[in-house]
LUMSE-981642 format. One record per residue: x, y, z of N, C-alpha, C, CB in turn. Coordinates in steps of 0.001 Angstrom, whole numbers, plus 500000, padded with zeros to 6 digits. Each point is the difference from the previous one (the first is absolute). Glycine has a CB too. Layout:
XYZXYZXYZXYZ;...
***
This chain:
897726548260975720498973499869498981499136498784500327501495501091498255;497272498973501459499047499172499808500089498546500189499575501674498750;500484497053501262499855498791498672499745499927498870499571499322501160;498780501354498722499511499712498877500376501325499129498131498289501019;502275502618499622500751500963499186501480499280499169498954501997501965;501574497393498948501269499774498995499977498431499576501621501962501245;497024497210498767499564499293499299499722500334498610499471499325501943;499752501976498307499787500591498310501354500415499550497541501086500251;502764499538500197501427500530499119500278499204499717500878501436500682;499870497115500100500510498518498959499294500067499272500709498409501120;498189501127498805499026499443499050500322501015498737497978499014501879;501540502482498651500033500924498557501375499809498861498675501952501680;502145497924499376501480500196499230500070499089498922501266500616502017;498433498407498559500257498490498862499156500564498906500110497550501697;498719503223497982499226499913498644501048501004499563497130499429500303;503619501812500563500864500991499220501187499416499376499288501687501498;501004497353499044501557499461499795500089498705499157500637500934502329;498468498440497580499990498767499706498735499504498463500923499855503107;499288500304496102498868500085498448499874498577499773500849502277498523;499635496705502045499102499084500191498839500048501327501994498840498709;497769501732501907498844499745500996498750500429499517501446500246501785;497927499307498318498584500252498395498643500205501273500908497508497096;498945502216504094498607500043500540500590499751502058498169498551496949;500831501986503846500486500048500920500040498559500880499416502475499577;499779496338500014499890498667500330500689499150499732498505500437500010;502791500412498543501170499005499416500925500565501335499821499789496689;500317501824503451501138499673500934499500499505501535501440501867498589;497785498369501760499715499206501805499967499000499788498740501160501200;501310497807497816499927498778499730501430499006499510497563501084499540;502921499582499577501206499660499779501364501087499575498360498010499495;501594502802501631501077500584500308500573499613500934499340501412499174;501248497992500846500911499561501509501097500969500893499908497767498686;500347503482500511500468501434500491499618500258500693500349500715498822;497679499815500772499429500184500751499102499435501108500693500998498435;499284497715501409499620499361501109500559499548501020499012499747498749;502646500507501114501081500001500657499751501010501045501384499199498127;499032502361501153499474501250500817498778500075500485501266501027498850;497326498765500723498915499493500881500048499466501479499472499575497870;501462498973501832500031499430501223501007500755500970499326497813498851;501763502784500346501110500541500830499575501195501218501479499459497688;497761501285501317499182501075500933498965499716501131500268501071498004;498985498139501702499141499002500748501049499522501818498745498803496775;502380500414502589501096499584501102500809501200500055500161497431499578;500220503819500240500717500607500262499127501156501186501508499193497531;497184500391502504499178501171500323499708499260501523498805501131497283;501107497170502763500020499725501093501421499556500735497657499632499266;503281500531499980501191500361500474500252501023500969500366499231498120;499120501876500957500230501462501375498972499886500876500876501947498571;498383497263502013499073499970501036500044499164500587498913500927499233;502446498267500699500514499111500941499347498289499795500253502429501700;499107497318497612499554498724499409501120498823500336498678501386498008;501243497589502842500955499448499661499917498971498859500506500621502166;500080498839497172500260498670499428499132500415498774500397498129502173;497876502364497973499507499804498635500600500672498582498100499738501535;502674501614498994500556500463498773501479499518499233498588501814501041;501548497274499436501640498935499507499059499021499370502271500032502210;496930499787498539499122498855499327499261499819498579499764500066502208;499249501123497426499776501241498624501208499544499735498569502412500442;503106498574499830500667500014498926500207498407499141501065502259501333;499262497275500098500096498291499338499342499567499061500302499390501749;498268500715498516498987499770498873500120500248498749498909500306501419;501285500947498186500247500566499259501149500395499095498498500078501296;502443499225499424500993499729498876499759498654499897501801501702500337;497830497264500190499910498653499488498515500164498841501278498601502670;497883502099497435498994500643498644500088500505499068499243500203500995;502065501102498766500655500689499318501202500029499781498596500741500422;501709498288499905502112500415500016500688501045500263500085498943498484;499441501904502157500285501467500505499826499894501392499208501280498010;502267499148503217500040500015501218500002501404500457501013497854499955;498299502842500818500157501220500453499708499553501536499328501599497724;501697499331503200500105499610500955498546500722500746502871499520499680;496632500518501530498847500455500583500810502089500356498713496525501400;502570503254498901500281501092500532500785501048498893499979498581502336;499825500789496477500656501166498978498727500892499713501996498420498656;498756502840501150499273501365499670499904499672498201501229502024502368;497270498061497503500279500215498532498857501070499198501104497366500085;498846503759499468499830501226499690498609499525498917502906501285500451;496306499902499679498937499724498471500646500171498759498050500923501045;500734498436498435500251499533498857501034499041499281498994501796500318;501122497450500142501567498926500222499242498990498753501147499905503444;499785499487495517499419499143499142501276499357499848497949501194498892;501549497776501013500731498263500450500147499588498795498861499097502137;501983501104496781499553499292498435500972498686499851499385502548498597;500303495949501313500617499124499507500472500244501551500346499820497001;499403499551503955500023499384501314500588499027500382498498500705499961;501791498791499741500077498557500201501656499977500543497947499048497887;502058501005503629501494499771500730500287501293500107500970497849499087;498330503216500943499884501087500971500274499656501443498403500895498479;502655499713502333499930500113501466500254501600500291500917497370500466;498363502835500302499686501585500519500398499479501868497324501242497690;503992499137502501500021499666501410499625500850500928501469498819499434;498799500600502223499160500950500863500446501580500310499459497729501032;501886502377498600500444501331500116499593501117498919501793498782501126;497914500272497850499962500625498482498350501540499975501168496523498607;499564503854500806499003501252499600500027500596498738500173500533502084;498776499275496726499441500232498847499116501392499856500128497440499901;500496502799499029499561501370500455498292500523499234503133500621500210;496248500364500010498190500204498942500970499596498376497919503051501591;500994496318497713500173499717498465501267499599499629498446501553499530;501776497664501563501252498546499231499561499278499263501086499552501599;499702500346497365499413498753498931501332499137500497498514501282497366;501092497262502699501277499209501013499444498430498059499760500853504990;501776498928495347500107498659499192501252499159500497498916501154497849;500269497582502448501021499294500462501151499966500666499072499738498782;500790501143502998500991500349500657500526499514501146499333501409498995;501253498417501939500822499935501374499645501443500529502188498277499288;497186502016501473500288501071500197500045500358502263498724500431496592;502144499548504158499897500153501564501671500171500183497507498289500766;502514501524500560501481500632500289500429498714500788499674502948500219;501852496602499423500277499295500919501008499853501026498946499451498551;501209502236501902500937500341500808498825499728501306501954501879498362;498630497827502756499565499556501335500135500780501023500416498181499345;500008502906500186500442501166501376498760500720499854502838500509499979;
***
């Protein structure tokens, strides 16, 4: 899919799911869910094209902006909404599936084989 295709789907979901989000400049502005997934897709997209370093770098950013860590190499599905963020880790094995609503999770594998 797209970017800006499953840019919208985040975006849409939060007005379906969420009755505090009142206008589309409250959430790109202070949603940190979604500006989390913004950036994630952004670094996950130059992840698969072999980028080195800048997409660890994004994630870095961006959890030190949002308190939400998603690794560059986790799969994460449209429409994904991030509610109450804050110490979210989405690790690199991890895979989220279209229209997760995620709160406050751990979520990767830490078997090594």
């Amino acid at each position: 899919m797209k970017l800006l295709a499953l840019l919208f789907a985040d975006f849409q979901v939060i007005f379906e799911r969420d009755p505090a989000a009142r206008n589309w400049l409250e959430v790109l502005c202070c949603y940190p869910g979604f500006q989390a997934l913004l950036f994630h897709r952004l670094a996950h997209l130059l992840h698969k094209i072999r980028i080195p370093l800048i997409p660890r770098l994004i994630s870095y950013i961006t959890r030190f902006i949002t308190g939400i860590e998603i690794h560059p190499a986790a799969t994460i599905g449209q429409g994904v909404f991030i509610d109450h963020g804050m110490g979210v880790v989405i690790g690199e094995t991890a895979i989220v599936g279209n229209y997760a609503l995620i709160y406050q999770v751990l979520n990767g594998d830490s078997n090594n084989e």
